[in-house]
N, C-alpha and C positions, 0 to 999 in steps of 0.2 A: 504494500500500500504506500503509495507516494507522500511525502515528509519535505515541508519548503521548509527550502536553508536558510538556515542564519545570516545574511546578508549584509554587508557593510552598510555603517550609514549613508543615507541619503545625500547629498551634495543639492541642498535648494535653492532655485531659484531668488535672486531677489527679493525680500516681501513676502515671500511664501514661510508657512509656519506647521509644524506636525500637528496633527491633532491626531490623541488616543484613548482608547478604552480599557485605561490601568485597567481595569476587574479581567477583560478578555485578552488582555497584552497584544493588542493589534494597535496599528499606527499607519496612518498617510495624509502624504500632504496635503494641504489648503491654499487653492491662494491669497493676493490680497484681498479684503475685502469680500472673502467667502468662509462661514463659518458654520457653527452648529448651535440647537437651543441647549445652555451648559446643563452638566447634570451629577451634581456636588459628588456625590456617590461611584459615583462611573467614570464622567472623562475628565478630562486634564486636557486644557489647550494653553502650552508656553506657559504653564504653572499656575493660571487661572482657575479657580474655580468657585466662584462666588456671583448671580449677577451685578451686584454694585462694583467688583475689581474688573470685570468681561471689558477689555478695550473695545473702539469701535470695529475694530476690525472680523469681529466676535460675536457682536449685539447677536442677540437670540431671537429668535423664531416666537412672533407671536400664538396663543395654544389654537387662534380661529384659522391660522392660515394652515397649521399642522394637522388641523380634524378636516378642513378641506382638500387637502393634500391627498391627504388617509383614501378619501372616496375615486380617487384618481390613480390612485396608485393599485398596480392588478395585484403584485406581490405580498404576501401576510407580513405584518410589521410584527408580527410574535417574536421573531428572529431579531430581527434589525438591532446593532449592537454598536454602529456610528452611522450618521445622517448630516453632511455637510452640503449649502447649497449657496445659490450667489446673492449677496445681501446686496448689490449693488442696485439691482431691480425688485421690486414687492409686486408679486402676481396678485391677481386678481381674482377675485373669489368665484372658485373649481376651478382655477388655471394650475399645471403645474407647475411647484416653484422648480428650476433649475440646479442640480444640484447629484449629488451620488450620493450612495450609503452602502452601506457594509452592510450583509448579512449572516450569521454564520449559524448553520442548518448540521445536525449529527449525522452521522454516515454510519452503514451500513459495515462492517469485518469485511474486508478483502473486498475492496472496492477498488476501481479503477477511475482514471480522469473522465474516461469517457462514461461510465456510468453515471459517473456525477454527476456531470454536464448535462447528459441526457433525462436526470431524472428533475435537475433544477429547471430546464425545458419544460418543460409538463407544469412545475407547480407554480412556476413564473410566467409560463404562458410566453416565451421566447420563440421567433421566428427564425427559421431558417439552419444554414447547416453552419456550425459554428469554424474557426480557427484555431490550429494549436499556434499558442505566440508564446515567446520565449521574456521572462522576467527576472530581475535582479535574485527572487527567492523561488523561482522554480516554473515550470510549465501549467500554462493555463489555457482554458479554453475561450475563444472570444465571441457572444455572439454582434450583430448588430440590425434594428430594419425599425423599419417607422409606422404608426396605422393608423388610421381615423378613430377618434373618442365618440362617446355618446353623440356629442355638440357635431361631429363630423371635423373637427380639427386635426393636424398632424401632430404627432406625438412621436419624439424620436428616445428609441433605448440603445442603449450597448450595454453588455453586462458581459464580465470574464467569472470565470469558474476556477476557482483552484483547490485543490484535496490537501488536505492537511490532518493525515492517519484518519483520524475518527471523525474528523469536522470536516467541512464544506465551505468554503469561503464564497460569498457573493458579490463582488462590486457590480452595482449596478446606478449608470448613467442617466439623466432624464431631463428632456426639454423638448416646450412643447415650439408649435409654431416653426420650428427651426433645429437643424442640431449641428450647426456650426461651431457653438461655443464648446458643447462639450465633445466634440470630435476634433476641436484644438487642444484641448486638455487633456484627453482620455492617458494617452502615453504621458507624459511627464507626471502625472499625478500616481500612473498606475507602477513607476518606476520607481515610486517612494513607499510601497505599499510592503508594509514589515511586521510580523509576530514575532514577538519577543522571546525568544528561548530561556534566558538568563533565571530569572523567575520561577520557571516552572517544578513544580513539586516531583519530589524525587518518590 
């Protein structure tokens, strides 16, 4: 069963900043002025964790644009274990906000990438016949395609798959109208993307 390496840190762009989920020891970039709503217990972004200390580059996610989100979003948020999107624009309600999130889903004894891949298809509702693409911490699979919503709008995903023994990794990409922004992002962000060994209980 496939095991993503330990990988050297990151080399960040400008402005860009980790954001992680001490509890599940996963970490990837942000850029400027794209964060997450903080969550005292769970993540850490650049030592923050309070909203009165959240710089602006951080501000959180108000709770009506994230329940709207929710109705938009085809994947179960049961999982979800980091959710960072672009604060630089405020969608508009049932738009979706711009942005990727982590999910991380249990796996099956003697599982393969390509089962994973294949079963995350099904319960994510991904199109198409995915990519094997090569990552700082190990092989993933990529999918990407776009579809009309309820409203008949475009809605663009990418989502990579990665097997990590008993877990399932999920990044997955989203914007609507357009997915320019995050098809300029997807690689650089996805090249920062790290679980932390160090940690881990013996």
């Amino acid at each position: 069963m496939p095991v993503l390496s330990a990988a050297p840190e990151p080399e960040l762009p400008e402005g860009w900043r980790m954001a992680e989920n001490t509890d599940e020891r996963v970490r990837i970039a942000a850029p400027p002025r794209w964060g997450t709503r903080p969550i005292p217990e769970m993540l850490n972004l650049g030592g923050e964790t309070s909203l009165e200390s959240v710089p602006a580059e951080v501000i959180p996610l108000d709770v009506t644009n994230a329940q709207m989100q929710a109705q938009f979003d085809e994947s179960s948020s049961k999982h979800m274990i980091l959710r960072i999107v672009d604060l630089n624009v405020r969608p508009l309600p049932g738009e979706a906000h711009t942005g990727y999130r982590i999910y991380k889903l249990p796996t099956k004894r003697s599982n393969s990438l390509n089962r994973a891949a294949k079963r995350v298809q099904v319960q994510f509702k991904l199109h198409g016949e995915p990519q094997t693409v090569s990552l700082p911490v190990g092989e993933a699979k990529r999918f990407q395609f776009n579809y009309k919503n309820a409203l008949q709008e475009d809605v663009y995903k990418i989502a990579y798959v990665l097997l990590d023994g008993q877990a399932t990794y999920v990044v997955l990409f989203i914007q609507q109208f357009s997915g320019e922004t995050i098809q300029a992002l997807e690689k650089p962000v996805m090249e920062t993307f790290r679980v932390d060994r160090s940690s881990e209980k013996s």
